[in-house]
C-alpha positions as CSV (number, residue, x, y, z in Angstrom):
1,X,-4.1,4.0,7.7
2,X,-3.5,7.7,7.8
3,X,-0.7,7.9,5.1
4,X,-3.6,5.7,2.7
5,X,-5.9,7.8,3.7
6,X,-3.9,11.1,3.0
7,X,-2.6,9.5,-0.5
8,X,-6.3,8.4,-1.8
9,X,-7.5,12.2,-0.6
10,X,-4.5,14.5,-2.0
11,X,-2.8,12.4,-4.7
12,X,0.4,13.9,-5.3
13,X,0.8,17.7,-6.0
14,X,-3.0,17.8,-7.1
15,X,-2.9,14.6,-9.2
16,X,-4.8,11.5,-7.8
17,X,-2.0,7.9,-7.0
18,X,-2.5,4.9,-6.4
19,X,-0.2,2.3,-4.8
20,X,-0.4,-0.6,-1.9
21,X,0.6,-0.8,1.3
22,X,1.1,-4.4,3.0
23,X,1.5,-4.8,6.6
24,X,2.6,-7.6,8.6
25,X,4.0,-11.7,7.6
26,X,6.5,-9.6,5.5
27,X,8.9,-12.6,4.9
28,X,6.2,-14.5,3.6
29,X,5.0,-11.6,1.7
30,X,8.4,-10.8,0.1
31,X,8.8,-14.1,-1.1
32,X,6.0,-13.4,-3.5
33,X,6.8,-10.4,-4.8
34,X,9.3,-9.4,-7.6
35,X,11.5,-6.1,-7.7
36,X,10.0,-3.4,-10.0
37,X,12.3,-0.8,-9.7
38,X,16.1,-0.4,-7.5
39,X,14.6,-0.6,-3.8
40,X,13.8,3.4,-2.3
41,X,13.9,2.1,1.1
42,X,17.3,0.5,0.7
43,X,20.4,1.6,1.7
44,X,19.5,3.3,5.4
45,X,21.4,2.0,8.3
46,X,19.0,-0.1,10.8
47,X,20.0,2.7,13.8
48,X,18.8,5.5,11.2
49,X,16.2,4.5,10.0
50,X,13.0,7.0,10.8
51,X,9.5,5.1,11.4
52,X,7.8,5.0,8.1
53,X,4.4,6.3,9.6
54,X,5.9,9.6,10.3
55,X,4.4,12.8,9.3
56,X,7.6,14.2,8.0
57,X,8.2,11.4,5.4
58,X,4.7,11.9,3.9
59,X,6.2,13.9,0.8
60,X,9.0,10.9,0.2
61,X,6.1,8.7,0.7
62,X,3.7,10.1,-2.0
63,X,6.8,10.3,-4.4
64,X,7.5,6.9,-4.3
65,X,3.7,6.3,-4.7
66,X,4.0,7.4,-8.1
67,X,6.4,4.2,-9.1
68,X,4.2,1.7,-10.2
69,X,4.5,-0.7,-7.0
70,X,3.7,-1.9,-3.9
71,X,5.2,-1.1,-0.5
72,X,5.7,-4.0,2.2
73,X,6.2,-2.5,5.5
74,X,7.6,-4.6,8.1
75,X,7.2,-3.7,12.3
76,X,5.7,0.1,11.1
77,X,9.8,1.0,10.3
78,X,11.7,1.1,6.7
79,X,12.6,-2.6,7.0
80,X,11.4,-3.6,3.9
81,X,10.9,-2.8,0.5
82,X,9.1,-0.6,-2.1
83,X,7.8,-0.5,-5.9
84,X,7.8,-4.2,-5.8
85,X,4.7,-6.3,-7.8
86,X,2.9,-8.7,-6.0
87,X,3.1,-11.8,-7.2
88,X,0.8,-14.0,-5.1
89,X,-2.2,-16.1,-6.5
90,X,-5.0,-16.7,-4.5
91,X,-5.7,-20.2,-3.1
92,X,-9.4,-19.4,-4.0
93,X,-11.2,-17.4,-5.9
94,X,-11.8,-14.0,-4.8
95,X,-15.3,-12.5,-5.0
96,X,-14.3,-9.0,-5.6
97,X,-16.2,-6.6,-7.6
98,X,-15.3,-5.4,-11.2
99,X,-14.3,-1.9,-12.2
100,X,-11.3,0.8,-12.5
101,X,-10.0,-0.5,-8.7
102,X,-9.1,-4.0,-9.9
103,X,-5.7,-2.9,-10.9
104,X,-4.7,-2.4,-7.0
105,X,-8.0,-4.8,-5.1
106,X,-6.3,-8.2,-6.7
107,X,-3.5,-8.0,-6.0
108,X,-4.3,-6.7,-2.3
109,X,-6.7,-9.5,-2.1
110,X,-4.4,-11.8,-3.7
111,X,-1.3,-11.1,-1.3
112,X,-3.8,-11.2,2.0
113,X,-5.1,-14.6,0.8
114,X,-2.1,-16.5,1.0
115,X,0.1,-14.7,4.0
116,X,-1.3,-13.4,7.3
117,X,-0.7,-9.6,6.0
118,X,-3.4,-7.1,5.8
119,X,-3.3,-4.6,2.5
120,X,-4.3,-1.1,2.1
121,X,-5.2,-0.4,-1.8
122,X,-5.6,3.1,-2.9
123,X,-7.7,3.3,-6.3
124,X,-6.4,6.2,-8.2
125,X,-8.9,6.3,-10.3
126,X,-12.1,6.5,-7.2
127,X,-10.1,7.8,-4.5
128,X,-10.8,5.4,-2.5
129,X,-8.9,3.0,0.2
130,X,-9.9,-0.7,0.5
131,X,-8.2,-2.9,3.7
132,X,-7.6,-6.3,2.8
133,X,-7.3,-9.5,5.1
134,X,-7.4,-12.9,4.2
135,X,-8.1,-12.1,0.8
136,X,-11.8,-10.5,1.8
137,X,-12.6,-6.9,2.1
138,X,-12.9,-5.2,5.5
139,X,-13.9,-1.8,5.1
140,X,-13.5,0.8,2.1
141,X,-13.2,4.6,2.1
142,X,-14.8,6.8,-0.1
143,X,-12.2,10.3,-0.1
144,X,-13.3,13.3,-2.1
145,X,-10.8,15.4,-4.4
146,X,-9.2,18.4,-1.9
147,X,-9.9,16.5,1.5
148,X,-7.1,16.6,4.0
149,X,-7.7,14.0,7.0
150,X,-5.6,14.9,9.8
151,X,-3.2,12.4,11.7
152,X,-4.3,11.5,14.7
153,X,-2.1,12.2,17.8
């Protein structure tokens, strides 16, 4: 939650992002998504590979922020994939509000609705981080321009 939190609050060198974040039932998840752009995360040997939480890939994590996509994290490590679009469609309708978030909400919803994953959804446009499960909303955060939330230990 921290690296949402820290992307929704700081944007990139001053300028506000937005991107996904999915967690969990990644197999399922990947099979509904489609490749945007050549895989960032690809490419790192299994032993190598640094826990994508970590505060020293918070920079390289913003970056790819800024390709339109979603990331799909699998067991907290650089498993899986980024800058992919979420193709899922929701066995139901989803009753989600209306406004400058829907670009990043639906598809959030969407992908939570049909896998057991849970999304984070950063609005660029509000600055603000929604968690998705099972295609409902659990919480939101409201971050002003300039705030820095530290990491806990």
């Amino acid at each position: 939650m921290w690296i949402a939190s820290r992307i929704a609050a700081e944007g990139r060198e001053g300028r506000p992002i937005g991107t996904i974040f999915v967690l969990g039932d990644a197999l399922e998840v990947l099979a509904q998504t489609r490749q945007l752009v050549l895989n960032p995360l690809q490419g790192h040997p299994e032993s190598g590979r640094k826990t994508f939480f970590l505060l020293e890939l918070e920079e390289t994590i913003k970056e790819f922020a800024t390709i339109d996509g979603a990331f799909i994290v699998r067991g907290g490590r650089c498993r899986a994939r980024g800058g992919v679009q979420l193709q899922a469609k929701p066995s139901k309708l989803l009753d989600l509000p209306a406004g400058p978030r829907a670009r990043a909400t639906r598809p959030a919803a969407a992908i939570t609705g049909s896998t057991g994953s849970v999304a984070f959804a950063i609005s660029q446009s509000t600055r603000t981080v929604t968690v998705f499960k099972s295609g409902r909303i659990l919480t939101q955060i409201q971050h002003s321009e300039g705030h820095r939330e530290e990491r806990a230990p």
